[in-house]
SEGUZA-130724 format. One record per residue (C-alpha): chain; residue number from 0; x, y, z; residue in three letters. Coordinates in Angstrom, 3 decimals, always signed. Layout:
<sites>
<chaine=A; num=NUM; u=X; v=Y; w=Z; residu=Ala>
...
</sites>
This chain:
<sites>
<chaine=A; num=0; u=-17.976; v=+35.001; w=-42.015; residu=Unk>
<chaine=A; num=1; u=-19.490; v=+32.140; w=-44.321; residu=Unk>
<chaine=A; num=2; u=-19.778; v=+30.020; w=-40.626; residu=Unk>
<chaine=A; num=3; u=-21.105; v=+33.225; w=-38.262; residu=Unk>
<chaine=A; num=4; u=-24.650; v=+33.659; w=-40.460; residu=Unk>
<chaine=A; num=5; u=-26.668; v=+34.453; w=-43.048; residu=Unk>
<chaine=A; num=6; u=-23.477; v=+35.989; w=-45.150; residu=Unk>
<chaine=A; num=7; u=-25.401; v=+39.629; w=-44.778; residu=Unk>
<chaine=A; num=8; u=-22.789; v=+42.282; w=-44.124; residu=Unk>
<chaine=A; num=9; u=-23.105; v=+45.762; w=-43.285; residu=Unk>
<chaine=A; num=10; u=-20.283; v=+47.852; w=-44.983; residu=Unk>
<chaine=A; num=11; u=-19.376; v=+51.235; w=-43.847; residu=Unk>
<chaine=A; num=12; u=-19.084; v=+53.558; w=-46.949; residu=Unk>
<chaine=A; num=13; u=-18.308; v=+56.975; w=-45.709; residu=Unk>
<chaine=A; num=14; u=-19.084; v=+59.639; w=-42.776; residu=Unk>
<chaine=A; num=15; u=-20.996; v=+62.786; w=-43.559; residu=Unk>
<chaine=A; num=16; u=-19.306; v=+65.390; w=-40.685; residu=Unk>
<chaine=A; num=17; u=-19.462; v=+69.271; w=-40.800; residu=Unk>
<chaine=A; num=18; u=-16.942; v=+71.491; w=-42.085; residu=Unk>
<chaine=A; num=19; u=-16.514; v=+75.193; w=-40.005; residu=Unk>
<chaine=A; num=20; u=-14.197; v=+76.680; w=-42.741; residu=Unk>
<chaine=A; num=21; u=-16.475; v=+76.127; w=-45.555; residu=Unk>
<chaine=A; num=22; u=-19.701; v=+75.772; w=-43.713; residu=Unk>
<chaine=A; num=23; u=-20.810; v=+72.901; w=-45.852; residu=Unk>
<chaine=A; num=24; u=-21.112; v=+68.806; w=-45.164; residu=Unk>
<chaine=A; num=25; u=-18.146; v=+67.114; w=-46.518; residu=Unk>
<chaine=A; num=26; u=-17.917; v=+62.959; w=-46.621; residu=Unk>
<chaine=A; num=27; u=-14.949; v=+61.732; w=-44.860; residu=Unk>
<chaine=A; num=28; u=-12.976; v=+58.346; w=-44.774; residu=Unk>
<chaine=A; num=29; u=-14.856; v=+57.287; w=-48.113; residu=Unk>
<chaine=A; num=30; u=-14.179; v=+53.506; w=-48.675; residu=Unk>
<chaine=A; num=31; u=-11.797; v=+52.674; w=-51.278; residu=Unk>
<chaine=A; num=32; u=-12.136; v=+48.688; w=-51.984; residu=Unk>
<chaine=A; num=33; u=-9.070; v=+46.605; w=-53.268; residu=Unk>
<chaine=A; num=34; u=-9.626; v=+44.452; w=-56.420; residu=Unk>
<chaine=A; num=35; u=-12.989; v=+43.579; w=-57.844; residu=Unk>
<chaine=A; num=36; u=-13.933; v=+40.711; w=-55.552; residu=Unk>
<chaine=A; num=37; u=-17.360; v=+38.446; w=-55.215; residu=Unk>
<chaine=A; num=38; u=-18.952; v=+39.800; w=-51.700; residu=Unk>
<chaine=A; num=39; u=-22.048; v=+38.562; w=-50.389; residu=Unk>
<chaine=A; num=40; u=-25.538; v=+40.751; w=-49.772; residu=Unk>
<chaine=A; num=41; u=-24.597; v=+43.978; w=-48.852; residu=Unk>
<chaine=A; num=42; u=-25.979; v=+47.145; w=-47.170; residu=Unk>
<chaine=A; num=43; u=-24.006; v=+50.017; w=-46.913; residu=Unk>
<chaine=A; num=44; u=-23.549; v=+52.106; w=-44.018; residu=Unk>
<chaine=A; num=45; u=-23.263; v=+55.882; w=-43.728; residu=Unk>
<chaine=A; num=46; u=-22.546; v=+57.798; w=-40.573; residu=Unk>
<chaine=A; num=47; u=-23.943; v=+61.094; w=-40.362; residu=Unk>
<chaine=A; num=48; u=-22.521; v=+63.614; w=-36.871; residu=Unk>
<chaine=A; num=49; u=-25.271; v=+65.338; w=-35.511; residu=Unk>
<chaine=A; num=50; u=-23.658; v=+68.701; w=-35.753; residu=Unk>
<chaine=A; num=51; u=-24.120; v=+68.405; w=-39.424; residu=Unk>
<chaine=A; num=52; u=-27.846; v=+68.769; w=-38.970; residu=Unk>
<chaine=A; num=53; u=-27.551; v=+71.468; w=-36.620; residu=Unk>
<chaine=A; num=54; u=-25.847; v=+73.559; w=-38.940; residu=Unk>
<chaine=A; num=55; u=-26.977; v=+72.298; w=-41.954; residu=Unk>
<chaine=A; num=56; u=-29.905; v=+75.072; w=-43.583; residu=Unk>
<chaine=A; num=57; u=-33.613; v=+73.150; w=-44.065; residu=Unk>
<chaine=A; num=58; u=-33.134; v=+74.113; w=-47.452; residu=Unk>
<chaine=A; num=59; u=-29.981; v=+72.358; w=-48.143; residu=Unk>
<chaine=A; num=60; u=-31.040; v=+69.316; w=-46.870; residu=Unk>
<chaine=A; num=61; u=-32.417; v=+67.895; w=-50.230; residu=Unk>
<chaine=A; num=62; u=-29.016; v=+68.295; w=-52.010; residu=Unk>
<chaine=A; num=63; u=-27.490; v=+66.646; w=-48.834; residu=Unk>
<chaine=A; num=64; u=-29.660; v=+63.304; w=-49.566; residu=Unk>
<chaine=A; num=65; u=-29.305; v=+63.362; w=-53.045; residu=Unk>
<chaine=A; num=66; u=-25.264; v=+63.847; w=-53.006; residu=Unk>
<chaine=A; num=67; u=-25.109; v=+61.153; w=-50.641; residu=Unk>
<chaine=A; num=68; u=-27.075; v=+58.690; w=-52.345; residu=Unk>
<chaine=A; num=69; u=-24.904; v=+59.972; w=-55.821; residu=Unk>
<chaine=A; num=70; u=-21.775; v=+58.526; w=-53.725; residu=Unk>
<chaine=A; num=71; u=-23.260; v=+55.718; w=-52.381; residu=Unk>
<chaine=A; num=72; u=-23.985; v=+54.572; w=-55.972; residu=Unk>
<chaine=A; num=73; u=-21.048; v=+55.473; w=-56.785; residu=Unk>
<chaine=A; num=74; u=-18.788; v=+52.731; w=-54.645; residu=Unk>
<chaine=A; num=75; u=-21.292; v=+50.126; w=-55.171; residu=Unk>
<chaine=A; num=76; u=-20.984; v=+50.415; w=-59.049; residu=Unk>
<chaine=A; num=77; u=-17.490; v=+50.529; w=-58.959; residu=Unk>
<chaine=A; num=78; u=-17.577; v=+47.354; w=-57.047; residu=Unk>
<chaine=A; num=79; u=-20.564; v=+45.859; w=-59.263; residu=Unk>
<chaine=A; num=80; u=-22.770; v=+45.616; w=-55.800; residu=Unk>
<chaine=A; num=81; u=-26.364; v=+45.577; w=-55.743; residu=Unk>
<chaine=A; num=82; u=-27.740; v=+46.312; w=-52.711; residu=Unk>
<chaine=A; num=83; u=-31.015; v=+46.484; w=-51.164; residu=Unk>
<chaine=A; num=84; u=-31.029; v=+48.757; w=-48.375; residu=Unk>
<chaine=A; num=85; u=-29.023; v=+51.358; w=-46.789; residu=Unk>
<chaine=A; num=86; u=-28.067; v=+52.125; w=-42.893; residu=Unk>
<chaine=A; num=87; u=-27.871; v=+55.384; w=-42.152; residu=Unk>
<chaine=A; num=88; u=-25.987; v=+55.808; w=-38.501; residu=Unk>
<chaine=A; num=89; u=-26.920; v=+59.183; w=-36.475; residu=Unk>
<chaine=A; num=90; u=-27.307; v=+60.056; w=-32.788; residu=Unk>
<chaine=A; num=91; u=-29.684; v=+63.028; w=-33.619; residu=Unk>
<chaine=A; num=92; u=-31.426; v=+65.229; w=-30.787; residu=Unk>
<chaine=A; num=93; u=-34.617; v=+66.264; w=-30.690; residu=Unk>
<chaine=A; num=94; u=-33.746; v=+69.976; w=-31.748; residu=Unk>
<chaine=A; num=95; u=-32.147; v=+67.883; w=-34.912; residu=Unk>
<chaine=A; num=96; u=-34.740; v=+65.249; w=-35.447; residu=Unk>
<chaine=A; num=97; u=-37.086; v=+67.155; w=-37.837; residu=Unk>
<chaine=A; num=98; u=-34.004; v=+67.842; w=-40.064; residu=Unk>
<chaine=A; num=99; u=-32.806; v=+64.587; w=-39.877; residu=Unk>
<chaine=A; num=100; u=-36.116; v=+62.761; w=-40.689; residu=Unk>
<chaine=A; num=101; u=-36.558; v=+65.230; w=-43.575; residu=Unk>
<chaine=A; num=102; u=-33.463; v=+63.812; w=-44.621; residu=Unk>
<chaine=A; num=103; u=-34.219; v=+60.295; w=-44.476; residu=Unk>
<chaine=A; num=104; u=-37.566; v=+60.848; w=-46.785; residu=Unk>
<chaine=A; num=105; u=-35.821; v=+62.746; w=-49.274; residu=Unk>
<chaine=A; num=106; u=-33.420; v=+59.575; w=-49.139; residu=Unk>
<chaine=A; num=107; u=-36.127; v=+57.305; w=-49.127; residu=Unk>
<chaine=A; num=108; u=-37.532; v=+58.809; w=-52.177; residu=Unk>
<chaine=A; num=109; u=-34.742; v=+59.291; w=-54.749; residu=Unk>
<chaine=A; num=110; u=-32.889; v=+55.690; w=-53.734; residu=Unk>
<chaine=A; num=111; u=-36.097; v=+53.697; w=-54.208; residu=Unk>
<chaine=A; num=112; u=-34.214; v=+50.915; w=-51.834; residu=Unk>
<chaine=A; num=113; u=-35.096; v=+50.213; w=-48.207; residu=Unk>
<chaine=A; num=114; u=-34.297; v=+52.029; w=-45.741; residu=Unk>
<chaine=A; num=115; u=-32.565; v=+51.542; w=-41.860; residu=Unk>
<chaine=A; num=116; u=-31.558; v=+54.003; w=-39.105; residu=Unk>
<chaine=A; num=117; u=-29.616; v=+53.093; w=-35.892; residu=Unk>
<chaine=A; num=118; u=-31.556; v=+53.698; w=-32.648; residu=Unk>
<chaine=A; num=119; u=-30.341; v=+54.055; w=-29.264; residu=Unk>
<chaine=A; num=120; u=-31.477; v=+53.221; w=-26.132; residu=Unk>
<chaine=A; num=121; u=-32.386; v=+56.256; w=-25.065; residu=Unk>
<chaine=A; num=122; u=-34.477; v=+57.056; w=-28.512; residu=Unk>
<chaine=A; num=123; u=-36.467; v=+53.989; w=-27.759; residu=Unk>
<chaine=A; num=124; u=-37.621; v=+54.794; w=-23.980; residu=Unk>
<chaine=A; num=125; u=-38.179; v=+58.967; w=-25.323; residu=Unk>
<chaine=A; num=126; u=-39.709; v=+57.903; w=-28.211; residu=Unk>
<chaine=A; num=127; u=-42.336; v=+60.499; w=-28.353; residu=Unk>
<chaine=A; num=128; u=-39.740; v=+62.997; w=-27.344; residu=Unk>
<chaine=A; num=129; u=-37.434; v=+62.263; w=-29.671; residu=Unk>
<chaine=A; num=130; u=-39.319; v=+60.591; w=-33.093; residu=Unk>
<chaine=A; num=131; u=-39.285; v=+57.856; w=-34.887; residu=Unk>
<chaine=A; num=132; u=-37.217; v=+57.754; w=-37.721; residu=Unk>
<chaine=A; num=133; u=-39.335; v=+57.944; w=-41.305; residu=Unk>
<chaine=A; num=134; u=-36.974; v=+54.022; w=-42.253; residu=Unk>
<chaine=A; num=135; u=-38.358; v=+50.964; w=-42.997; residu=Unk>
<chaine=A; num=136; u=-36.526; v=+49.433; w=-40.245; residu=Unk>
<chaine=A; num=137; u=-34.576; v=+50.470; w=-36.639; residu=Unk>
<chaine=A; num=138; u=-31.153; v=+48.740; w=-35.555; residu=Unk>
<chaine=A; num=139; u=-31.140; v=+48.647; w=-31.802; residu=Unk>
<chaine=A; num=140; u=-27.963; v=+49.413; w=-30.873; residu=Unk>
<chaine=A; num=141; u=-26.991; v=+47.293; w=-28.118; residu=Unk>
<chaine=A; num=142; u=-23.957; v=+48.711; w=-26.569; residu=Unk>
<chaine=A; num=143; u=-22.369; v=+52.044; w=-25.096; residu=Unk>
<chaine=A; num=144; u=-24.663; v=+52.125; w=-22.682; residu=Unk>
<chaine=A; num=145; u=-22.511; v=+53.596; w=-20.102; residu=Unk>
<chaine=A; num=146; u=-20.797; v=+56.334; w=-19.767; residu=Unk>
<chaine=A; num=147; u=-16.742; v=+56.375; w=-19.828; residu=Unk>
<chaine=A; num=148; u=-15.760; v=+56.734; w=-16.600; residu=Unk>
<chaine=A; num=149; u=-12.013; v=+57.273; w=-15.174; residu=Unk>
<chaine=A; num=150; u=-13.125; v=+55.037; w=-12.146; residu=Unk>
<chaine=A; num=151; u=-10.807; v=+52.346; w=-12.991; residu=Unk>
<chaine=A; num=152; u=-14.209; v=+50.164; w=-10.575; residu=Unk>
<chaine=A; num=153; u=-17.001; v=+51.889; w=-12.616; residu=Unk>
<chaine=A; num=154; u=-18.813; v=+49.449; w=-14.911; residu=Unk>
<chaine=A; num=155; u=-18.088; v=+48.370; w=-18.327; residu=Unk>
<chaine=A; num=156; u=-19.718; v=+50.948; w=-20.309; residu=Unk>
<chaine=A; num=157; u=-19.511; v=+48.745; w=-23.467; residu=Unk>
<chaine=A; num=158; u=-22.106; v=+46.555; w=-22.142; residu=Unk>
<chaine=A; num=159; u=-24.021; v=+45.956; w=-18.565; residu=Unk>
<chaine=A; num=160; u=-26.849; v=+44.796; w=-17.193; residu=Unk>
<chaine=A; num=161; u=-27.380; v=+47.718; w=-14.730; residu=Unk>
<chaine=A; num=162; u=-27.372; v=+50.739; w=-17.286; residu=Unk>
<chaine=A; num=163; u=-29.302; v=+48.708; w=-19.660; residu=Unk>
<chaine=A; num=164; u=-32.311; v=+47.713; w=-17.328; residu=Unk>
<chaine=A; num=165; u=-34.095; v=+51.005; w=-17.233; residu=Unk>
<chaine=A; num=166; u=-35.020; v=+51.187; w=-21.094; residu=Unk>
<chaine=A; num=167; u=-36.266; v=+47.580; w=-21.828; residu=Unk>
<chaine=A; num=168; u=-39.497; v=+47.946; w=-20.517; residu=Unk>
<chaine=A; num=169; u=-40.046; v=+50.175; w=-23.767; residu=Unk>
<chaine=A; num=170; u=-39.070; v=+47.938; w=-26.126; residu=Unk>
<chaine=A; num=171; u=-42.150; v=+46.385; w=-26.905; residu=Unk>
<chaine=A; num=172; u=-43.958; v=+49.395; w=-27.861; residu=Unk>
<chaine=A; num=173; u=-41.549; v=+50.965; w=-29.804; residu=Unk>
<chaine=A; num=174; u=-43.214; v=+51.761; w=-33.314; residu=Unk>
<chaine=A; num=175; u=-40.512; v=+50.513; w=-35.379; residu=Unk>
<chaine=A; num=176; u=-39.391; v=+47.165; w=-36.175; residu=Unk>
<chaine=A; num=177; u=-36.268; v=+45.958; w=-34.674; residu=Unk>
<chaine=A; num=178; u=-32.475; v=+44.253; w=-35.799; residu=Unk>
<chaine=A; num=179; u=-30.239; v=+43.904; w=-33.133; residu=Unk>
<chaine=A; num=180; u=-26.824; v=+45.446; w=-33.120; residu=Unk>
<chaine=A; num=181; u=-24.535; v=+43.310; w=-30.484; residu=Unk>
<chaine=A; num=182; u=-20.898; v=+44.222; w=-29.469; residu=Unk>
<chaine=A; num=183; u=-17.890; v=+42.223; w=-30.272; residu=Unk>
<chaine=A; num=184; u=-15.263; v=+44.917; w=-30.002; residu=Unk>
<chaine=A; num=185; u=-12.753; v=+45.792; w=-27.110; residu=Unk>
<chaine=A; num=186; u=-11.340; v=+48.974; w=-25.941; residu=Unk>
<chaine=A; num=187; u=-8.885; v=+50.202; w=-23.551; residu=Unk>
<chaine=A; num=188; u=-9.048; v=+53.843; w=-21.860; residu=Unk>
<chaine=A; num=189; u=-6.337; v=+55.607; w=-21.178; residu=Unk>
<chaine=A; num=190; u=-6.569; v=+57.493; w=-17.665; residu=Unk>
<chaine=A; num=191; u=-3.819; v=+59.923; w=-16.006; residu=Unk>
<chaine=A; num=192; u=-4.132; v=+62.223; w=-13.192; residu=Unk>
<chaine=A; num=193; u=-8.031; v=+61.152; w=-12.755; residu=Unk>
<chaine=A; num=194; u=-9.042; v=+62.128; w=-16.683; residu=Unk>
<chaine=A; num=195; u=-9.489; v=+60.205; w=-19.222; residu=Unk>
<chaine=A; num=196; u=-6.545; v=+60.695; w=-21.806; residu=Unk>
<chaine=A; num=197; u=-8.209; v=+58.786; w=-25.263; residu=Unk>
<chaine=A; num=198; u=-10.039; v=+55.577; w=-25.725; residu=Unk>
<chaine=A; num=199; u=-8.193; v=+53.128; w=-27.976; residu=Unk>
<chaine=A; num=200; u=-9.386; v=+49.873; w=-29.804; residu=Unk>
<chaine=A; num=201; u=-6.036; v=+49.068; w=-30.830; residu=Unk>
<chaine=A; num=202; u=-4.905; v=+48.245; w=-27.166; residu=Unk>
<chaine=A; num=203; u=-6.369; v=+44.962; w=-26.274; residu=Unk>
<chaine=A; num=204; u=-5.262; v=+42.014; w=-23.697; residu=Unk>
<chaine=A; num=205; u=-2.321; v=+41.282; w=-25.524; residu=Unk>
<chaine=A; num=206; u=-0.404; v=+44.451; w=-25.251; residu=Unk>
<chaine=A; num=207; u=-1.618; v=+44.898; w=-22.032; residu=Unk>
<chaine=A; num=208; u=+0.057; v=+42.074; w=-20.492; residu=Unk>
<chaine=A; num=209; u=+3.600; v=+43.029; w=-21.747; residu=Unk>
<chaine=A; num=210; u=+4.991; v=+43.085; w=-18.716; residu=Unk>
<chaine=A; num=211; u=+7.929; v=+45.355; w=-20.064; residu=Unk>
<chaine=A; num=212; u=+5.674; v=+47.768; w=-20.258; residu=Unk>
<chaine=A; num=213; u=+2.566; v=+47.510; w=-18.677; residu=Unk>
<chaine=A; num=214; u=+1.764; v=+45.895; w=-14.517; residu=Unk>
<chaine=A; num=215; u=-1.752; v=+44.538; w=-13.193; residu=Unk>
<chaine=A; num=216; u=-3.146; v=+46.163; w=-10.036; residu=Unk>
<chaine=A; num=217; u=-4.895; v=+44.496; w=-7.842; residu=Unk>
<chaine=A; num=218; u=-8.471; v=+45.317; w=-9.948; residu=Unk>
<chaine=A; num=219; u=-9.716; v=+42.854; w=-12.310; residu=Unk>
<chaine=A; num=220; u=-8.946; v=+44.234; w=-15.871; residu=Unk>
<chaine=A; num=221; u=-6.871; v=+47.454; w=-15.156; residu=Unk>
<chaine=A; num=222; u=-3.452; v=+47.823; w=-15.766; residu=Unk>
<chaine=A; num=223; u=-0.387; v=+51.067; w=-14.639; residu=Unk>
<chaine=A; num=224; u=+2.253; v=+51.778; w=-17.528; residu=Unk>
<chaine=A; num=225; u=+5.809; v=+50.860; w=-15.467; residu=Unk>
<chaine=A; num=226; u=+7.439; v=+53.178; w=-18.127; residu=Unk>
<chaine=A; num=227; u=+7.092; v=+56.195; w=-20.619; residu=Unk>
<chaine=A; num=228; u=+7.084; v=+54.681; w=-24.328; residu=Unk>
<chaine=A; num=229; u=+5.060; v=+55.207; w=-27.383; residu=Unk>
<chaine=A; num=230; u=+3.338; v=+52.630; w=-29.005; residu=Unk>
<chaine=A; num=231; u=+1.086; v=+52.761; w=-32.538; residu=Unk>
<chaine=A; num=232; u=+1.938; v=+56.711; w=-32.087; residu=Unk>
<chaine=A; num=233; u=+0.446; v=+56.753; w=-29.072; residu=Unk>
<chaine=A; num=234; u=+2.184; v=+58.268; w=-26.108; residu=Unk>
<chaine=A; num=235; u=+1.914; v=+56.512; w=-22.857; residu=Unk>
<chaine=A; num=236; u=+3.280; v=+57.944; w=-19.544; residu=Unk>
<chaine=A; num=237; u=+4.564; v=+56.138; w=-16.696; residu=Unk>
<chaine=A; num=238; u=+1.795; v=+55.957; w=-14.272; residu=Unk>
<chaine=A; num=239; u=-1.075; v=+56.070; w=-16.523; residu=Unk>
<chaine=A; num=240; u=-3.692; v=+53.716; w=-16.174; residu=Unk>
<chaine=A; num=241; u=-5.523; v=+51.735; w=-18.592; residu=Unk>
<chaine=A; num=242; u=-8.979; v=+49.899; w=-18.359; residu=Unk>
<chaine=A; num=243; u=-9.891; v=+47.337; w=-20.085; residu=Unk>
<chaine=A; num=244; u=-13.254; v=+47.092; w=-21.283; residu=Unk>
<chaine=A; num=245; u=-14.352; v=+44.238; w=-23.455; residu=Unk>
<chaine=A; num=246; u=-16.607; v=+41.845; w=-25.003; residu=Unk>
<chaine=A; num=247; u=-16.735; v=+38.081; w=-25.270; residu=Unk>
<chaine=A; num=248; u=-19.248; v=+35.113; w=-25.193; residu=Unk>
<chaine=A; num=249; u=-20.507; v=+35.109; w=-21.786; residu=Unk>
<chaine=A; num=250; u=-20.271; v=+38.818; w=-22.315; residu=Unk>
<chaine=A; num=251; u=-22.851; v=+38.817; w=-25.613; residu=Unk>
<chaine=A; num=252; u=-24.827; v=+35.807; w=-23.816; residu=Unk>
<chaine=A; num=253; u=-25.672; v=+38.014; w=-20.654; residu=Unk>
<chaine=A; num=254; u=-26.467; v=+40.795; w=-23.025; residu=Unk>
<chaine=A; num=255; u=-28.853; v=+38.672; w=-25.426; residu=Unk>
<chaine=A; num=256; u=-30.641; v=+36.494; w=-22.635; residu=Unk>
<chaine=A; num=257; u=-31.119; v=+40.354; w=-20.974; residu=Unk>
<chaine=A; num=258; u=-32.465; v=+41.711; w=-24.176; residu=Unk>
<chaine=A; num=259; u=-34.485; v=+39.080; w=-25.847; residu=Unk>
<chaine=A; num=260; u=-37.016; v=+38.701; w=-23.366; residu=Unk>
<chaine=A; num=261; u=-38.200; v=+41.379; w=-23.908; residu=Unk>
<chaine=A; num=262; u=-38.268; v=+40.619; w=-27.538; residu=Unk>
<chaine=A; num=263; u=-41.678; v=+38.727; w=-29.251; residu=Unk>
<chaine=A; num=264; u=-39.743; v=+35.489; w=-30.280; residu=Unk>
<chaine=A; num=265; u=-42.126; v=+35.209; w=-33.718; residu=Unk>
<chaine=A; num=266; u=-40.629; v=+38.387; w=-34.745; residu=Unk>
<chaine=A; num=267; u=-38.241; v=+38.256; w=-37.557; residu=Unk>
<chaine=A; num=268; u=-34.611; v=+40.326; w=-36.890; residu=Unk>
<chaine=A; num=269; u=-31.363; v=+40.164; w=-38.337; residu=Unk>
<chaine=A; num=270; u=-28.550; v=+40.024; w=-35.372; residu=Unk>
<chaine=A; num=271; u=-25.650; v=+42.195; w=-36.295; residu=Unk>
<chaine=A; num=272; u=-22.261; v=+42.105; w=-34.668; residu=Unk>
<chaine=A; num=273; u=-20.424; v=+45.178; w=-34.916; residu=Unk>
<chaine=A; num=274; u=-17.411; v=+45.227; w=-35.928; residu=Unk>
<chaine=A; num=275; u=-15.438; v=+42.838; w=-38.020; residu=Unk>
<chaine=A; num=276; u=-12.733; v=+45.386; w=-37.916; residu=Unk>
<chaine=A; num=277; u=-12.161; v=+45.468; w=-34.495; residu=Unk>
<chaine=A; num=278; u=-13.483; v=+41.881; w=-33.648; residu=Unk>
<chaine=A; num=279; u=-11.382; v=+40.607; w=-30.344; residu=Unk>
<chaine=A; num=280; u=-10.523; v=+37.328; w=-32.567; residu=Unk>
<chaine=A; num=281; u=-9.384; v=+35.324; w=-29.242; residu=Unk>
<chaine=A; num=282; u=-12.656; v=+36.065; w=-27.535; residu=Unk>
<chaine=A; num=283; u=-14.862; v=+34.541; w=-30.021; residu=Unk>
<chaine=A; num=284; u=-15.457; v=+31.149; w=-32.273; residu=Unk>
<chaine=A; num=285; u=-17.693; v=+30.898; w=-35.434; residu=Unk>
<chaine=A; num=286; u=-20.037; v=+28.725; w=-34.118; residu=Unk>
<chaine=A; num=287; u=-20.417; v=+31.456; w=-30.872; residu=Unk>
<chaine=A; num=288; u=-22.342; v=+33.662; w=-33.072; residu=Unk>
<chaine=A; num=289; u=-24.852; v=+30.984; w=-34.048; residu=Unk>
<chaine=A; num=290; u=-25.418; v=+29.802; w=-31.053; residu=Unk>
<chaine=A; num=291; u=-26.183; v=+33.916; w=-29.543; residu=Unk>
<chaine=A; num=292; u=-28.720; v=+34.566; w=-32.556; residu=Unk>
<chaine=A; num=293; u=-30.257; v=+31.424; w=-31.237; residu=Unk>
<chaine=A; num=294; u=-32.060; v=+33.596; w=-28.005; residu=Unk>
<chaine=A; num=295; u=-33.953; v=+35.957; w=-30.740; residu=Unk>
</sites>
């Protein structure tokens, strides 16, 4: 990471979902370091569903911000981190935005740091329709574009040109400044009898061409199971199919020269590459990552 950048990492701390049986948000997967260890400048991310703010009460919304900024405190002291801003990660809806942005300025308020919300796409070309976020900053998320499709020919809905095009012509008035979010993750989806089954990020190129177990077909990227077997827990049936969609340089370099011209150059952004945890390690070289921020 030392050779990629600026050192900055973004650090997912926990997930804020809704819970039917006690009709209450509850924070799920919570990060749990290992030892004390040195880590570099660090914001920490929290992913809130939607559903939790269209159940949520208006008047619980307060204790929501102010428990979540209790636990966010939390894992950073334990890990001695001082940190500067904090990511907050929602798809809301414009019958949840007024909620959510409530949210973010009770946030704002009580965690004196600054403040980021993921924006998609979409939010950027409704804008009006949907609000701006009360943060001090917007992270463009630059992927999932698409929709997952069980046409093994449909596009990759990670990244591509075509679904993308429509919603740059907003960027430059959006009323928000801008990081970047890029991809650098692969998944496979599973498709049988014409649905898809699951998408996994465990199933990459390399399991994929086991030939004991898997078989090209004649498209580019999608593969038939020649067997039933389970793998990582994961049942797989003989016949199912499985596309392949992925990032990789020429990948991120179509998306960046696509995006950043319609980017002013003299702005300042951070670039983010999401994720480290599923980064497709034989796709990708440190010095690739320099070389991509270099088009913003």
């Amino acid at each position: 990471m030392n050779n990629t950048g600026n050192g900055k990492l973004y650090v997912r701390f926990f997930d804020i979902k809704w819970d039917p049986k006690a009709n209450c948000p509850y924070p799920e997967a919570v990060l749990h370091f290992g030892k004390l260890t040195p880590l570099p400048d660090i914001t920490p991310v929290i992913f809130i569903t939607n559903q939790t703010f269209e159940k949520l009460a208006v008047d619980d919304l307060d204790s929501l911000a102010v428990k979540s900024n209790a636990l966010i405190e939390k894992l950073a002291k334990q890990q001695q981190l001082a940190y500067k801003a904090i990511q907050i990660d929602c798809d809301w809806t414009i019958g949840t935005k007024e909620k959510y942005f409530s949210f973010l300025k009770t946030l704002k308020k009580i965690s004196k740091k600054s403040l980021e919300s993921t924006i998609r796409l979409h939010q950027v070309k409704y804008q009006f329709k949907t609000g701006v976020p009360p943060v001090d900053r917007g992270i463009l998320m630059f992927y999932n574009m698409g929709k997952l499709s069980a046409d093994p020919a449909a596009a990759n809905s990670i990244y591509n040109a075509k679904d993308a095009t429509p919603y740059l012509s907003s960027l430059p008035n959006y009323l928000l400044p801008l990081d970047i979010a890029l991809p650098v993750f692969s998944w496979s989806i599973q498709i049988r009898d014409g649905k898809i089954i699951q998408v996994y990020g465990k199933i990459g190129r390399n399991e994929l061409n086991n030939t004991t177990n898997f078989k090209q077909t004649a498209q580019k990227d999608v593969y038939v199971a020649t067997n039933s077997f389970f793998t990582g827990g994961i049942y797989v049936k003989a016949g199912d199919i499985f596309k392949l969609e992925e990032s990789n340089k020429k990948t991120l370099e179509g998306a960046a020269k696509q995006l950043s011209s319609h980017l002013n150059k003299k702005d300042k952004r951070t670039i983010i590459y999401y994720e480290l945890g599923n980064l497709n390690l034989s796709a990708f070289k440190a010095a690739d990552f320099k070389e991509i921020s270099t088009y913003f």
